[in-house]
N, C-alpha and C positions, 0 to 999 in steps of 0.2 A: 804763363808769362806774367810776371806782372813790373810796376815801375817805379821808380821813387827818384823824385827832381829828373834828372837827364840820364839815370844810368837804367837799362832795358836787365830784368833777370830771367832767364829761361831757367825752368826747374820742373824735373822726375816727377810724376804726379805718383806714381807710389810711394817714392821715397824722400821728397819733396829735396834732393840732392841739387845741387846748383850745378846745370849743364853747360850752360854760357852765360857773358855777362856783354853786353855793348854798352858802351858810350853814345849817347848822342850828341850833336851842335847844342842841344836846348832843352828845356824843359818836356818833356813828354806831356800830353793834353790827350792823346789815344793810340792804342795799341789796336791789333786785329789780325789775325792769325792767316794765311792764305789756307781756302777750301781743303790742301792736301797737306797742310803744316810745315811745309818743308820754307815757306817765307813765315817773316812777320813784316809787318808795317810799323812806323812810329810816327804821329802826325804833331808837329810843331807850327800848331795855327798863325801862334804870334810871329814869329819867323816868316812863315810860308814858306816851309820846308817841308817832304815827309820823306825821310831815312828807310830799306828797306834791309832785310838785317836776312843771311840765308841758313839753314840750321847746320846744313848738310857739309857746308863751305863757309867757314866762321869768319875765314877773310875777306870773302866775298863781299859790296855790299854795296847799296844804289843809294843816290842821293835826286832826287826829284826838287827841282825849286821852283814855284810858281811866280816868283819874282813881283813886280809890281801889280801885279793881280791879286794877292792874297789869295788868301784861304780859309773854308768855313769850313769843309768838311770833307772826309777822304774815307773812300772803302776798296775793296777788292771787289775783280768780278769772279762770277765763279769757277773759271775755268784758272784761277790763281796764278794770270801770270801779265794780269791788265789792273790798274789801279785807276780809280776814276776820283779824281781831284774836282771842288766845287769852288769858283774864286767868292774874291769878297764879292758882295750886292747881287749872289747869283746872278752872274752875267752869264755865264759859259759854266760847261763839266767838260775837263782835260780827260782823255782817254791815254795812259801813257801804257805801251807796251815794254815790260823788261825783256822781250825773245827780241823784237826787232827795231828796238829806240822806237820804232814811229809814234806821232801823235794825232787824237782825233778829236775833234771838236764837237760841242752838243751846245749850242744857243738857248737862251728865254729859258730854264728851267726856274719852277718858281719855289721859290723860300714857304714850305707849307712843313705840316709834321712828317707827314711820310710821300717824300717826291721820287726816290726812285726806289723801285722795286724788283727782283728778277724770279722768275719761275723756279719751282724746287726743282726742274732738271737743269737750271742752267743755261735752258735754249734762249729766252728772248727776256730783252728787260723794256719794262715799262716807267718814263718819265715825266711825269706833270708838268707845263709848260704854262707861260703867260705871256701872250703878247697882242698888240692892238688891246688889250682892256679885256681879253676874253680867257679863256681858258683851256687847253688843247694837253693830249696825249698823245704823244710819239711811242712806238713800238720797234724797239731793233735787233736784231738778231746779234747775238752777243758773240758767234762764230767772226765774223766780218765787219760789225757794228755798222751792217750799212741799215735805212730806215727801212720798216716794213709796212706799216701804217702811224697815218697822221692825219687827227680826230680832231672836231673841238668837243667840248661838252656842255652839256647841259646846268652847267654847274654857276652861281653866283660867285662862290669865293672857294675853288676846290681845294679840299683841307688836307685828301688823303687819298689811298690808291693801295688798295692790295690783291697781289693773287691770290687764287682757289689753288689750295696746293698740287691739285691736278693740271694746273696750266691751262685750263680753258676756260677759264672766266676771269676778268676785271670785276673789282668792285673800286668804286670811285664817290667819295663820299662831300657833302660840301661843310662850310662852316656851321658850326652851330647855332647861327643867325635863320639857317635858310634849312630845314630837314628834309633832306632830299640824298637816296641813295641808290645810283645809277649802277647797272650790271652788263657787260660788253662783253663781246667776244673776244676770239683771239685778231679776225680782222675787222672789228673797231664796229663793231654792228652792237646798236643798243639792244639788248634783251630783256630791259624787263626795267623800270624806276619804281621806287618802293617812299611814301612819306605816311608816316603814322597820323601826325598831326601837323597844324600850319604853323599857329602864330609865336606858341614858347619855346625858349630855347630846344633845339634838336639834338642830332647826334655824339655821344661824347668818346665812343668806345666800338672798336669793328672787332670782329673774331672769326674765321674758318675753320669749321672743324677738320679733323686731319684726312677724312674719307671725300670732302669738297660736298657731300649732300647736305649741311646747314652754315647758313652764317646768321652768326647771334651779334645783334647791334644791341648796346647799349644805351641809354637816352639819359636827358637832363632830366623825364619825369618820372624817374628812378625805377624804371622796367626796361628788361632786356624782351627786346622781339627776336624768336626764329624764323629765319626765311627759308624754304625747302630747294632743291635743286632742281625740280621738274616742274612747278609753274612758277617760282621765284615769289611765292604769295606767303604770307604771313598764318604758323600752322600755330602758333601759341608765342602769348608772353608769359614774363615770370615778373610778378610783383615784389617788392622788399617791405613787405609793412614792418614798423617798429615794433611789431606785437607778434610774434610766432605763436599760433594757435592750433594747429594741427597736430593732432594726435599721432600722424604717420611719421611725421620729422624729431629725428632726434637733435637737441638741440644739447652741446656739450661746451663747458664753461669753465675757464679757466680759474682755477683758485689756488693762491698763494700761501702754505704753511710755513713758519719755522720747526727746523727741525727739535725734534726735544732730545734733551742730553744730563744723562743722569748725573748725580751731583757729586756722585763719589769718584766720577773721573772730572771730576775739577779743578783748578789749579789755579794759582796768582803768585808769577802773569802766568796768564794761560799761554800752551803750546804755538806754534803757527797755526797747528791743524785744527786743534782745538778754536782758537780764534774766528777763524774761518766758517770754522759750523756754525758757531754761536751767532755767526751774527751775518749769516745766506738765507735765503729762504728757498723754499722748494716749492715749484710749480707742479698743477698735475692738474689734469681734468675731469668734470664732476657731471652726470648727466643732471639737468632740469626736467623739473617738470613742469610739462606746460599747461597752461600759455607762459611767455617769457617775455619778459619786457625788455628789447633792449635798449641800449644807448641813444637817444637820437639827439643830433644836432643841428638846430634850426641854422640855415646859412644865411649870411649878411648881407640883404638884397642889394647895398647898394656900392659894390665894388665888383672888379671885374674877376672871371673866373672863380665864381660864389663854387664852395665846395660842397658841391650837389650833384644826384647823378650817379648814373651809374659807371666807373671810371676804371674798371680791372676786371678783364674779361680769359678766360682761357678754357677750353677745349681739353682734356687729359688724351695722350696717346691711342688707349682703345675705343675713341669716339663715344665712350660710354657716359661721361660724367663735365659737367662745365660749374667753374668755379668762378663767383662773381663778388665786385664788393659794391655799395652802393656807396657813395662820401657823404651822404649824410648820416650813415652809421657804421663812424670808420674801425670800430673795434669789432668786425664779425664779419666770416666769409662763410660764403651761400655753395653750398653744394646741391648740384640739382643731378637727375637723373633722367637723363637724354633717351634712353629706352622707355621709360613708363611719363615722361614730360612733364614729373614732380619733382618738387623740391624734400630732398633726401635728408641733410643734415646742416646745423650751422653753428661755425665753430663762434663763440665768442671768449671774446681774448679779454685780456686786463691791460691795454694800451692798443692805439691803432697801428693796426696792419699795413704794411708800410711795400711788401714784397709777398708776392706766390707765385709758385713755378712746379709744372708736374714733373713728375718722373716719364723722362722719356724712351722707359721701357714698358713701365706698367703703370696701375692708378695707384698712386704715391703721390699726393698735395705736399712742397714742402712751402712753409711761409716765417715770414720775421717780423716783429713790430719795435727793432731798435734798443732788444734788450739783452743782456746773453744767455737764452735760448733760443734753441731753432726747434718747429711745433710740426709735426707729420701726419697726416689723415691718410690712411687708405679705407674699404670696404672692410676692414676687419675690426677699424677703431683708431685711436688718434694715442698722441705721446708728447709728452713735453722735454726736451734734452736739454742740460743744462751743458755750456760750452765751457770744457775746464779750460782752468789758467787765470793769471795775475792780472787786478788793474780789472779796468770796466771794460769787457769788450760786446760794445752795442751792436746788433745787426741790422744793416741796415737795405741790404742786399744780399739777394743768391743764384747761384749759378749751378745748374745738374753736369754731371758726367755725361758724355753721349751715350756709357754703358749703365748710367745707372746707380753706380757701386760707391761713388762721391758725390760730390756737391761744394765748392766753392762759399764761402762763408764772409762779406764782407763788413769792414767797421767803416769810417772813418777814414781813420789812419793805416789799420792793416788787415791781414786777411789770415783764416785757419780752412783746412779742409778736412773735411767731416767724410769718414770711410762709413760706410755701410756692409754689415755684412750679411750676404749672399744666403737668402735660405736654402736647406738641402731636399733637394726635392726627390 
């Protein structure tokens, strides 16, 4: 699905065919698919409206208005058939049901990066709250949305909240003023607070591995710490020095040729195609040899949100491999190696890294730095694809298939999707 001004497009992802099209009242600001695809959402913040569009029944279709409450933000639950609306000044989250109109109310949630959160089966969501001056998590069962526990925390300015993809733990993290990262159960029992250090900026970056036995925090003093699952203690960090010296890491680097083209297929004016060649260049990557120096860039102490740190964290599907970027050296992603708790390979680009995303079927890294290639790393070696087509199309973002086989390719202004194909095994 994607949107342009007020009109919603549903389109074939193999044949990228146009299925439907809706109208909305407004502007679209966000789209989001329900769990089982058979809805989509359309959120019109400025309005305070969000339109609900059905695939199955094209005339179908809901109009939810939050009226003089506005609206910051709207998602689906997972059982795809509750939308939970956030007004303006986080006063309240609307619980609307499309099975039985009813409506439910949720108080004090607080405006942080990640305040509500639901378990990967569905069963219970977790909400960051704020009130009296304190800081508090509710827990509700998302069958009945009645409350299950309600906590406060240990927290100064709590900034974030995520599941263990198992469902049995909270991780609850605070701002990056105060490094402190709290671990809870399912009913609201602290298990375990973890702070590296006191006084420098803290936490910038949370991650779960997909098996729930690591989470790898991020910091402002550009190392990721593991924390294990059975005494929640600290079993290794990973450093980012500016200087790769290990003979065990391959460090692979992007480099930019023109193609060369012999002179006797030359022409004036030259061809479209011809044109084209003469003046593209071709990406590919080159192994170094190390030590390697890369990029670094000193951040500018004295404004907010200095771009430092470790800020782009991810886990690959077979728990095997975690991909990291530091923002002081935004042109290179860290691949480490979760079984043997080394750092494996580091891709360094010719522009900063902007997006990464594994394959979420196997270990497949894809990433973009806003230019028109999309860059792939697996265990066997890496590749530079060049995105054909007219005009500059920068990437700026990307999004995987759940099978794997695609990937979503964003600019700007428009978007292509990139087939992959399938090796025969």
């Amino acid at each position: 699905a994607s949107c342009v001004q007020h009109r919603l497009v549903v389109r074939d992802v193999s044949s990228l065919q146009v299925r439907q099209l809706y109208t909305c009242l407004d502007q679209i600001q966000y789209i989001e698919w329900s769990s089982d695809s058979l809805f989509i959402l359309c959120a019109m913040y400025k309005r305070g409206i969000v339109q609900v569009w059905s695939l199955e029944q094209p005339e179908w279709h809901c109009k939810i208005d939050e009226g003089s409450a506005g609206l910051v933000a709207s998602c689906w639950s997972p059982d795809g058939r509750h939308i939970l609306n956030t007004t303006e000044f986080h006063l309240r989250i609307t619980v609307w049901s499309l099975c039985t109109k009813s409506v439910s109310y949720i108080k004090y949630p607080k405006a942080c990066q990640q305040g509500v959160v639901f378990t990967k089966d569905g069963r219970y969501m977790a909400v960051a709250e704020r009130r009296d001056c304190k800081d508090f998590i509710s827990i509700f069962v998302c069958s009945n949305w009645q409350l299950l526990r309600h906590f406060d925390t240990e927290t100064q300015d709590l900034f974030g909240i995520e599941w263990a993809p198992n469902g049995c733990v909270l991780a609850a993290w605070d701002s990056c003023l105060e490094y402190k990262l709290l671990l809870y159960s399912l009913d609201g029992r602290l298990l375990s607070s973890y702070r590296a250090y006191e006084w420098p900026l803290g936490i910038k970056s949370v991650a779960w591995s997909p098996s729930s036995q690591f989470l790898a925090i991020g910091s402002f003093d550009e190392k990721v710490r593991i924390l294990n699952h059975v005494t929640w203690k600290k079993i290794t960090e990973f450093e980012h020095p500016a200087t790769v010296a290990s003979k065990k890491t391959i460090v692979y680097k992007e480099v930019e040729k023109s193609p060369s083209v012999e002179t006797e297929t030359l022409s004036f004016p030259p061809t479209r195609a011809l044109a084209s060649s003469l003046f593209s260049t071709q990406s590919k990557y080159e192994i170094s040899q190390v030590p390697v120096s890369l990029q670094y860039i000193k951040p500018v102490a004295d404004r907010a949100n200095p771009k430092m740190g470790v800020g782009m964290l991810a886990f690959s599907a077979d728990n095997c491999f975690l991909a990291t970027k530091n923002d002081n050296i935004p042109n290179a992603v860290w691949i480490w190696d979760i079984r043997r708790l080394k750092l494996l390979v580091v891709l360094e680009q010719l522009c900063p890294v902007q997006c990464f995303q594994w394959d979420p079927r196997q270990p497949r890294l894809a990433l973009c730095t806003a230019s028109s290639r999309v860059y792939l790393w697996s265990p066997a070696g890496c590749v530079a694809v060049q995105v054909p087509g007219e005009g500059d199309f920068q990437i700026v973002s990307l999004s995987w298939h759940s099978s794997g086989d695609s990937m979503v390719l964003l600019s700007k202004d428009n978007f292509c999707v990139c087939y992959l194909e399938r090796e025969e095994v």
